[in-house]
C-alpha positions in Angstrom: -12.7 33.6 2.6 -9.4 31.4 3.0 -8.4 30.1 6.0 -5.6 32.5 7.6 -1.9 31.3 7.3 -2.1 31.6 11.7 -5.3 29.8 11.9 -3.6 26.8 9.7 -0.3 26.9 11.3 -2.0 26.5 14.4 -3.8 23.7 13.4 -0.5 21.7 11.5 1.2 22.7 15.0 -1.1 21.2 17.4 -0.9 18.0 14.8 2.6 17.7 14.7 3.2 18.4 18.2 0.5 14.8 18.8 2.6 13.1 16.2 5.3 13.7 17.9 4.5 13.5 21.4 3.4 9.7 20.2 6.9 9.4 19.1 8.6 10.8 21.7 6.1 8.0 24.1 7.7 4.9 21.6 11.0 6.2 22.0 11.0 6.1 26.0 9.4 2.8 25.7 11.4 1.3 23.1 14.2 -0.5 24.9 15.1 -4.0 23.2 15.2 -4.6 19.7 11.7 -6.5 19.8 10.2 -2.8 21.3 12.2 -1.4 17.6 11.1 -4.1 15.3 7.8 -5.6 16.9 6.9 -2.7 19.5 7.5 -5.3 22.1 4.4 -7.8 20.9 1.9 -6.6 22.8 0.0 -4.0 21.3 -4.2 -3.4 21.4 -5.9 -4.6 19.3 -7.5 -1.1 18.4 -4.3 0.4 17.6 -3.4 -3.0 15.4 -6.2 -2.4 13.1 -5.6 1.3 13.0 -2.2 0.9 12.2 -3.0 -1.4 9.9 -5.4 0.4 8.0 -3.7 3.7 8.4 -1.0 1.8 6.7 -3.0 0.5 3.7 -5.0 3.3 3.2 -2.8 6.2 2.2 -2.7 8.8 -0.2 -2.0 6.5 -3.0 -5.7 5.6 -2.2 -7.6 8.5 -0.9 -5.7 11.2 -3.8 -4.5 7.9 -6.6 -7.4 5.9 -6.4 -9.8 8.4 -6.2 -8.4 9.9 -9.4 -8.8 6.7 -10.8 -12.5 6.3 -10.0 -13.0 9.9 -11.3 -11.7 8.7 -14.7 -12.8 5.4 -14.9 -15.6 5.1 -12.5 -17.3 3.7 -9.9 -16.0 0.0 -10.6 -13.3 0.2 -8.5 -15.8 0.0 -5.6 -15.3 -3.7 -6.4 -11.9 -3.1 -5.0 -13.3 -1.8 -1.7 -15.1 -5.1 -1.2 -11.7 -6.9 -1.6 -9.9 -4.9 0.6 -12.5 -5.6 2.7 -13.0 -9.3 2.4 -9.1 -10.5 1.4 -7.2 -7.4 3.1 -8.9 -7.7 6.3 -10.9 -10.9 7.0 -8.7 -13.5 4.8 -5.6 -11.6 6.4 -6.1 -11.1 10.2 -8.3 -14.2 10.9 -6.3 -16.7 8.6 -3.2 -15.4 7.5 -2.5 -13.2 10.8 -3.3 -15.6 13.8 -0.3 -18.5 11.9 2.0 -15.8 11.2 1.5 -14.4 14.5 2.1 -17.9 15.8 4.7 -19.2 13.7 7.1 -15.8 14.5 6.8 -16.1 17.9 7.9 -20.1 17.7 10.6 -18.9 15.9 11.3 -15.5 17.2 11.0 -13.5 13.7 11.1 -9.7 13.9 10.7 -9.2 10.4 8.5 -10.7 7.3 11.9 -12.0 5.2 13.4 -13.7 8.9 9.8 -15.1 9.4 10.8 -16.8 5.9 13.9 -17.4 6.5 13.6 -18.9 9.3 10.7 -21.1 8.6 12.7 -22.4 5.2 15.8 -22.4 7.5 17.3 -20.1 4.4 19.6 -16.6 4.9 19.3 -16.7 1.3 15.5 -16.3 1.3 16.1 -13.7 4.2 18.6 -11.6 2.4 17.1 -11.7 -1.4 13.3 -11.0 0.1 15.1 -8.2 2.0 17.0 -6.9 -0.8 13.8 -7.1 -2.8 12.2 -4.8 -0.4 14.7 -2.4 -0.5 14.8 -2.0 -4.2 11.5 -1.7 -4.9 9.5 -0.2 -2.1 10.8 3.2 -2.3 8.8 3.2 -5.8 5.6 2.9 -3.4 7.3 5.1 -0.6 7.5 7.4 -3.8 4.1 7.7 -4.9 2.8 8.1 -1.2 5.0 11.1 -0.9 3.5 12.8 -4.6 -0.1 11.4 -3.1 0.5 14.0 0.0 3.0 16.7 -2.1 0.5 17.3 -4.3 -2.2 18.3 -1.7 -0.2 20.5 0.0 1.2 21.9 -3.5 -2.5 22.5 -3.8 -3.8 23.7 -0.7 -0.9 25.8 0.6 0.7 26.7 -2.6 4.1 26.0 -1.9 6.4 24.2 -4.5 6.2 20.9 -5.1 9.5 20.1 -4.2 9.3 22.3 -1.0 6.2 20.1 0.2 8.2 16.3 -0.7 11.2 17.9 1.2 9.1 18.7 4.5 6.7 15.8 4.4 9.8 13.3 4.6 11.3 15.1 7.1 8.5 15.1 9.9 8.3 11.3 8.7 11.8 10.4 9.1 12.1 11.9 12.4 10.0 10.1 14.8 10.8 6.4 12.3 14.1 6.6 12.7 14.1 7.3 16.8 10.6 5.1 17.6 10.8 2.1 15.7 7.8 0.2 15.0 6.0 1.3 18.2 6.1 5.2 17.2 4.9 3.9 13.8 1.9 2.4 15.6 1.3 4.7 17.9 1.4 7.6 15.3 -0.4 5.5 12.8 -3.8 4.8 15.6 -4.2 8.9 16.0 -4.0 9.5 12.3 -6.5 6.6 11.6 -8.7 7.8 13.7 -8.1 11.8 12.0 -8.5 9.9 8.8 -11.4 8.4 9.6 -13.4 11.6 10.7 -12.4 13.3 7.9 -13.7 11.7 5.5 -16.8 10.9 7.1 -17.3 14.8 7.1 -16.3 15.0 3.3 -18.5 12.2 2.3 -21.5 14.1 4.4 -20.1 17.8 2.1 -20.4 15.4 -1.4 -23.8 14.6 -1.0 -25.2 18.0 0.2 -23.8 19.9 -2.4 -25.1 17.4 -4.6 -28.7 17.5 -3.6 -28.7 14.3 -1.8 -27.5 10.4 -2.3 -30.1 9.3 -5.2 -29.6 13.1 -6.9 -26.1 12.6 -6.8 -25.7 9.3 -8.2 -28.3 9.9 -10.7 -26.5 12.8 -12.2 -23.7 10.4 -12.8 -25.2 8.0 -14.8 -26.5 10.6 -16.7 -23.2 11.5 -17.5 -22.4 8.5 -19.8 -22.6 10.6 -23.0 -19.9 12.8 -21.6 -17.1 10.3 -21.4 -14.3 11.4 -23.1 -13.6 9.3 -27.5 -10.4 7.9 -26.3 -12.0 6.3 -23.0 -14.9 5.2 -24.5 -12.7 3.1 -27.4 -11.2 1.8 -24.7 -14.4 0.6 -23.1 -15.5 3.0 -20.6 -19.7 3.0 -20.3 -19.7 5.4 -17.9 -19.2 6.4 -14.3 -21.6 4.1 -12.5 -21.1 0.9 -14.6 -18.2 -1.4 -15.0 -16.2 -1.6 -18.2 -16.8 -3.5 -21.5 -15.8 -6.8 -20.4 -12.5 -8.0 -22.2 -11.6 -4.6 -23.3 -8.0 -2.9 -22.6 -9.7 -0.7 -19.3 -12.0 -3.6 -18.2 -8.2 -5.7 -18.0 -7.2 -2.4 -16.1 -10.1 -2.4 -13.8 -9.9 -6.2 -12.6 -6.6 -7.1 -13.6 -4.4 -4.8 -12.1 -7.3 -2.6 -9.7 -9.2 -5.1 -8.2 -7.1 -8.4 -8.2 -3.7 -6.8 -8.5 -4.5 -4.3 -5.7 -7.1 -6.8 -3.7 -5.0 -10.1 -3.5 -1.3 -8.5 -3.4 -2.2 -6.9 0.2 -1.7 -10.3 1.6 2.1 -10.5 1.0 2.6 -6.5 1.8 5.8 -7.0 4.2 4.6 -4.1 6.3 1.2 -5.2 7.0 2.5 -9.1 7.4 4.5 -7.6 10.1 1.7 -6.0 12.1 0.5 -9.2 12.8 3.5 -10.2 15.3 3.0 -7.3 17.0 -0.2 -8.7 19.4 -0.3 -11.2 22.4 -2.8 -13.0 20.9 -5.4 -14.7 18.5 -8.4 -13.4 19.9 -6.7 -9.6 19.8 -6.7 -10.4 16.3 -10.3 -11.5 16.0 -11.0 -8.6 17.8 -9.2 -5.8 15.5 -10.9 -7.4 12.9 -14.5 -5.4 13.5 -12.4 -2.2 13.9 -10.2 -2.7 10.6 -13.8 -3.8 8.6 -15.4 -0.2 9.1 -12.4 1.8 8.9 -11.2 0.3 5.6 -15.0 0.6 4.6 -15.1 4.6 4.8 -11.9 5.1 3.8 -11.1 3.5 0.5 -15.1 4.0 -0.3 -15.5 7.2 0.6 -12.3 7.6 -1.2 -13.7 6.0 -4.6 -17.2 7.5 -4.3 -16.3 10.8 -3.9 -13.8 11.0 -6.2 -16.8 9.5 -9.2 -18.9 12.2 -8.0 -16.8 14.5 -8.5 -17.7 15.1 -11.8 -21.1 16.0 -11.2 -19.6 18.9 -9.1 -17.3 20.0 -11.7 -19.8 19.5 -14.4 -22.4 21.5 -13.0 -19.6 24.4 -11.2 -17.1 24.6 -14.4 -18.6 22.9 -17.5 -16.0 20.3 -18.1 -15.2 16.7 -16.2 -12.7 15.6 -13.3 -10.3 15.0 -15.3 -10.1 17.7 -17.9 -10.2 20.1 -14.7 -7.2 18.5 -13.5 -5.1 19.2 -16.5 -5.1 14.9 -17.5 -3.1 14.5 -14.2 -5.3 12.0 -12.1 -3.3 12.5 -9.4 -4.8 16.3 -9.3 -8.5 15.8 -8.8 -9.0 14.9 -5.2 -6.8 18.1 -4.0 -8.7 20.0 -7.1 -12.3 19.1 -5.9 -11.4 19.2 -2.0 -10.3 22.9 -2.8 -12.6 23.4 -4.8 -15.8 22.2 -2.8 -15.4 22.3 0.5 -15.2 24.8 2.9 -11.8 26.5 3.3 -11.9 25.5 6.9 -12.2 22.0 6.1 -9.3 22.3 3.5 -7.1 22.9 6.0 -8.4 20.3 8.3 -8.7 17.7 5.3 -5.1 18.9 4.7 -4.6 17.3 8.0 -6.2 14.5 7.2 -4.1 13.6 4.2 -0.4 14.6 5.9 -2.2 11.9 8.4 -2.9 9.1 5.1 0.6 9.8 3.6 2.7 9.9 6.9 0.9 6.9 8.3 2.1 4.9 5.3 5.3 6.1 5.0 6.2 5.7 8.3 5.6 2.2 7.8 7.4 1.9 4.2 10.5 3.5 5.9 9.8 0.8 8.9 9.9 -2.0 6.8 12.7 -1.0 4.2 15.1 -0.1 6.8 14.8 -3.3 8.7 15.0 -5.0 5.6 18.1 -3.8 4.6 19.5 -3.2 8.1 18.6 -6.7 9.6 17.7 -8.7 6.9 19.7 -7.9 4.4 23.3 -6.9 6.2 23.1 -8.5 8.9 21.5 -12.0 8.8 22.3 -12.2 5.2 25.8 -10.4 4.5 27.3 -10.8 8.2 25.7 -14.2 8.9 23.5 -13.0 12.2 26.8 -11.9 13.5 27.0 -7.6 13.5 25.1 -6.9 16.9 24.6 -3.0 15.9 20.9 -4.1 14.6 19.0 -0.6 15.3 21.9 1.0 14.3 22.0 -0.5 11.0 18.6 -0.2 10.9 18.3 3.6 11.2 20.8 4.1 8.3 19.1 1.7 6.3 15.7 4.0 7.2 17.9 7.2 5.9 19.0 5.0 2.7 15.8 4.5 1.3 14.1 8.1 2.6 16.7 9.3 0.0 15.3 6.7 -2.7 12.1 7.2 -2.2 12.3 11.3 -2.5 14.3 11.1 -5.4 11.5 9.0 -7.3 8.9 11.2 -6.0 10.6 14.4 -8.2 11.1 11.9 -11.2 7.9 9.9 -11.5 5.4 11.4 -14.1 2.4 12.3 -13.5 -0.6 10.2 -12.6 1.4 7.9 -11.6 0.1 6.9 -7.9 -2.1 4.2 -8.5 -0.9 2.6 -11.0 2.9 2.8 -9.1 0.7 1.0 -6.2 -0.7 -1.5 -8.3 3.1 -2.3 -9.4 4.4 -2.6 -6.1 0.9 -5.3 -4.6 1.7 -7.4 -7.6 5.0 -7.9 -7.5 4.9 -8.7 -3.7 2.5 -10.8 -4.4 4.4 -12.8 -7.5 7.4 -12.9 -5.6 6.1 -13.4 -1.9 2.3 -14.5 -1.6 3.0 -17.8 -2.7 6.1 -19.1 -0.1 4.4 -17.2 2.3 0.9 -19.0 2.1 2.8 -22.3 2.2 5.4 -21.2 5.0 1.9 -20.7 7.1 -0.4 -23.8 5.6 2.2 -26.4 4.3 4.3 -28.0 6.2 5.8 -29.9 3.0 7.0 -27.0 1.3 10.6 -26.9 1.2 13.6 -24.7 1.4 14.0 -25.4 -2.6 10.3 -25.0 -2.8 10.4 -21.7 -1.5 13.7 -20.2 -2.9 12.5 -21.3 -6.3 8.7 -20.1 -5.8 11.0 -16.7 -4.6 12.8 -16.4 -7.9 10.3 -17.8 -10.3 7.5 -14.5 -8.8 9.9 -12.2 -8.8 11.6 -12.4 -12.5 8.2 -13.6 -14.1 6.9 -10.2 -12.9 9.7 -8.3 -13.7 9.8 -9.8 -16.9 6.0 -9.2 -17.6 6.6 -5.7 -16.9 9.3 -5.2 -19.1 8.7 -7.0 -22.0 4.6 -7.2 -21.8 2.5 -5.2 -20.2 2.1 -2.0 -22.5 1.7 0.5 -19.5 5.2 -0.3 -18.5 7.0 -2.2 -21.2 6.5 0.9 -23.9 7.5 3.8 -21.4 10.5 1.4 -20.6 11.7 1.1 -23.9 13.8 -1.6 -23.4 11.8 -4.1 -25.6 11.7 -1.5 -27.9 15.6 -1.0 -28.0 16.4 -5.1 -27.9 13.4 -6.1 -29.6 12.5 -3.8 -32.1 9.2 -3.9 -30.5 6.9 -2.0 -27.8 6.1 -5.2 -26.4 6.8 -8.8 -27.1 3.2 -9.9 -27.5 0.3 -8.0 -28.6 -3.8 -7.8 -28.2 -5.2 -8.2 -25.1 -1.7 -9.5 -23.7 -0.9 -6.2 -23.4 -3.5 -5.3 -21.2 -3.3 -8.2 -18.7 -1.6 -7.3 -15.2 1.1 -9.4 -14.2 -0.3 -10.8 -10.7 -2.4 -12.9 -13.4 0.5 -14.5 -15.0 4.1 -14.2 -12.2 1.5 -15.3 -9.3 0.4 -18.9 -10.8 3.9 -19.2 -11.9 5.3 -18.9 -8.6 2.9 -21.3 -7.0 3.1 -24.1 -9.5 6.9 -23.7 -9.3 6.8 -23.7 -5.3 4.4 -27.2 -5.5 5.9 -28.9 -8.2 9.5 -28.6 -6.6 8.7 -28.9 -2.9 7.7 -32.3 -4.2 10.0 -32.9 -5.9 12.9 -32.2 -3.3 13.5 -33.8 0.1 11.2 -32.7 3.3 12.2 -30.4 5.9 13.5 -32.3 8.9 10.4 -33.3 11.7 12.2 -31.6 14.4 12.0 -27.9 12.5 8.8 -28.4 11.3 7.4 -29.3 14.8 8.9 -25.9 16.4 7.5 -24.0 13.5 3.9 -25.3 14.4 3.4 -25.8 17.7 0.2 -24.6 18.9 -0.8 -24.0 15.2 -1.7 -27.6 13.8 -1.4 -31.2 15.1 1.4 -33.2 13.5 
């Protein structure tokens, strides 16, 4: 019997009125512009890793991903252990404890003023904000169809209805709480996130007779995988690819590396780690952001495999037929379908609490990057003093973006939008960013042409190369004549393989090249980081 529409109201009431009683807390607290932009540097290391995860883990995970894994299997596990390993060790022990360092020598509020202000370069500032503001609403996007669709699913209310309602709880308590009501907000819905899919993972395996049953079924599934998958080297949904075929590039190219290695330049992740007191409260958030990350991308990935034992054995056909093709469909389809309607409702919670978490810190970042970074250190030359003013309308700016994309992207879309979004942060940024923190002989030059060479190689590769993008695009097509530029397994490689290297030779072989920062900066930018 469904859930009654009082019995759910009650329970997205007594959400909402938490979400916002934690925003309504930053607000009062939020009194400088480091409380707006940093949430005043001194936040616990519980609600760091949280926030942190809650922030990386969104619907573009739980409902994208998930399709993913339900289509192409359980490889993407793989991508698990790198979140694991590069999104949480690599980045709070070594990439967090400098950059928390480093910002607070130079008083950065922001991940493009920590670069700017470590190359000594407004231009760096201003394009690396710009940058953001272009192209993060394309993830802010797909994080709103991630939740949309689920409430499309669950509630049965229009699509369109649920982007329009989703953005505006979001944009009420980012635009009035700064990063503090982002944090705040985003430590209850981990820890919502985290029990719910603890529960779901527990409802997989029961009504599948058990973990070995389960995962047995699975493999014997191999014979069912669709012609067109199989060409493309799909073995089935507990084994990885055919190495060097078009999905095996897929899987590790753009999934596991693209995905894996690009959360180290996400701006609004970067930022998080300015936000504590101390090294040791980032050692410490570490064994709290290990776990979380743990049963939320794998239960995510896991599940979302299995699920075709459960539509197999309930309606005859696989995950992905069920869902129409749309991968974006089978998470809400098997949560509806599978669980308890009490739990739909309460996972329905779960994933307003994945996609608000992230957008909340999407809107964050991109209105600070267009607000501070962008207008006023880069256009008005530090000089406007309005910054959370400018700030907020920058937040309102790309809301708008981001809701227009989510009615005009296509379907199953969410993952690989993601996938877009790491590896070009990661071309463009990864690169001056690892050498702002680890080398003090990288230059302003260095960086700025690192910058430029990650970002256009990318774009380019997108364009002009990669099939997934390029022939959708059209525009090789229309200049070219051609789909794509090169062909064979060219095609299939994901940029982060190709812009990344070209950005860090570019940022090595110029930084040498060109004349060292002066002593003087350098020292202020390390102290208490290395011994010069």
């Amino acid at each position: 019997m469904p859930v009654s529409p009082v019995v759910l109201g009650v329970i997205v009431l007594v959400y909402l009125m938490i979400v916002f009683y934690c925003g309504w807390i930053a607000y009062k607290r939020t009194k400088e512009v480091d409380d707006y932009m940093l949430a005043g540097r001194k936040v616990h290391p519980y609600i760091l890793a949280l926030s942190y995860g809650a922030a990386f883990i969104s619907t573009s995970a739980i409902v994208g991903f998930g399709g993913v894994s339900a289509t192409l299997g359980m490889g993407t596990l793989w991508l698990v252990f790198m979140n694991i390993v590069v999104g949480i060790f690599v980045a709070f022990v070594l990439f967090g404890s400098r950059t928390r360092r480093i910002g607070v020598n130079l008083g950065a509020v922001t991940f493009p003023d920590l670069l700017g202000k470590r190359f000594n370069s407004k231009f760096i500032q201003g394009f690396s904000g710009a940058l953001i503001g272009v192209f993060m609403p394309l993830y802010a996007g797909i994080v709103l169809i991630g939740g949309a669709r689920f409430m499309e699913t669950s509630l049965g209310i229009n699509y369109d209805v649920a982007v329009f309602i989703l953005t505006i709880i979001v944009a009420a308590y980012v635009i009035t709480g700064g990063l503090l009501a982002v944090m705040y907000t985003d430590a209850m819905q981990g820890t919502l996130m985290l029990g719910g899919m603890t529960v779901l993972l527990i409802l997989t395996y029961v009504n599948l007779g058990g973990v070995t049953e389960a995962h047995q079924a699975l493999t014997d599934m191999s014979s069912m995988v669709p012609a067109g998958l199989a060409a493309g080297g799909h073995t089935g949904w507990t084994s990885m690819p055919a190495l060097g075929t078009p999905i095996w590039w897929t899987m590790v190219s753009t999934i596991i590396l693209g995905v894996g290695i690009g959360v180290l330049a996400q701006p609004q992740l970067a930022v998080r780690f300015m936000t504590v007191d101390s090294k040791k409260s980032l050692n410490r958030a570490v064994f709290a952001g290990g776990p979380f990350i743990l049963m939320m991308a794998g239960v995510a990935y896991i599940v979302g495999a299995l699920s075709n034992v459960y539509f197999l054995d309930t309606q005859g056909q696989i995950a992905l037929d069920v869902a129409g093709g749309n991968m974006d469909r089978i998470i809400p389809e098997y949560i509806n379908s599978a669980t308890p309607d009490l739990f739909v409702a309460i996972f329905m919670v779960t994933l307003l609490a994945a996609a608000m978490s992230t957008l909340s810190s999407q809107y964050h970042t991109m209105g600070t990057a267009i607000g501070h970074d962008f207008y006023k250190e880069f256009l008005k030359g530090g000089k406007s003093g309005k910054t959370i003013s400018v700030t907020r309308l920058g937040i309102a700016v790309t809301i708008i973006l981001s809701v227009i994309l989510a009615y005009m992207l296509p379907i199953s879309i969410i993952a690989r939008g993601t996938a877009i979004f790491f590896g070009l942060c990661a071309a463009a940024f990864l690169p001056a960013y690892a050498g702002a923190l680890f080398w003090p002989r990288m230059t302003r030059e260095g960086a700025i042409a690192s910058l430029l060479a990650g970002t256009f190689s990318s774009l380019f590769w997108l364009t002009f190369v990669h099939a997934k993008e390029a022939a959708p695009l059209g525009i090789s097509q229309a200049i070219f004549g051609t789909e794509t530029l090169l062909t064979g397994t060219w095609t299939v490689v994901d940029p982060i393989l190709v812009a990344t290297p070209i950005a860090a030779i570019t940022a090595v072989v110029v930084s040498l090249a060109t004349k060292p920062m002066p002593e003087e900066h350098l020292d202020k930018c390390y102290r208490g980081c290395i011994k010069r």
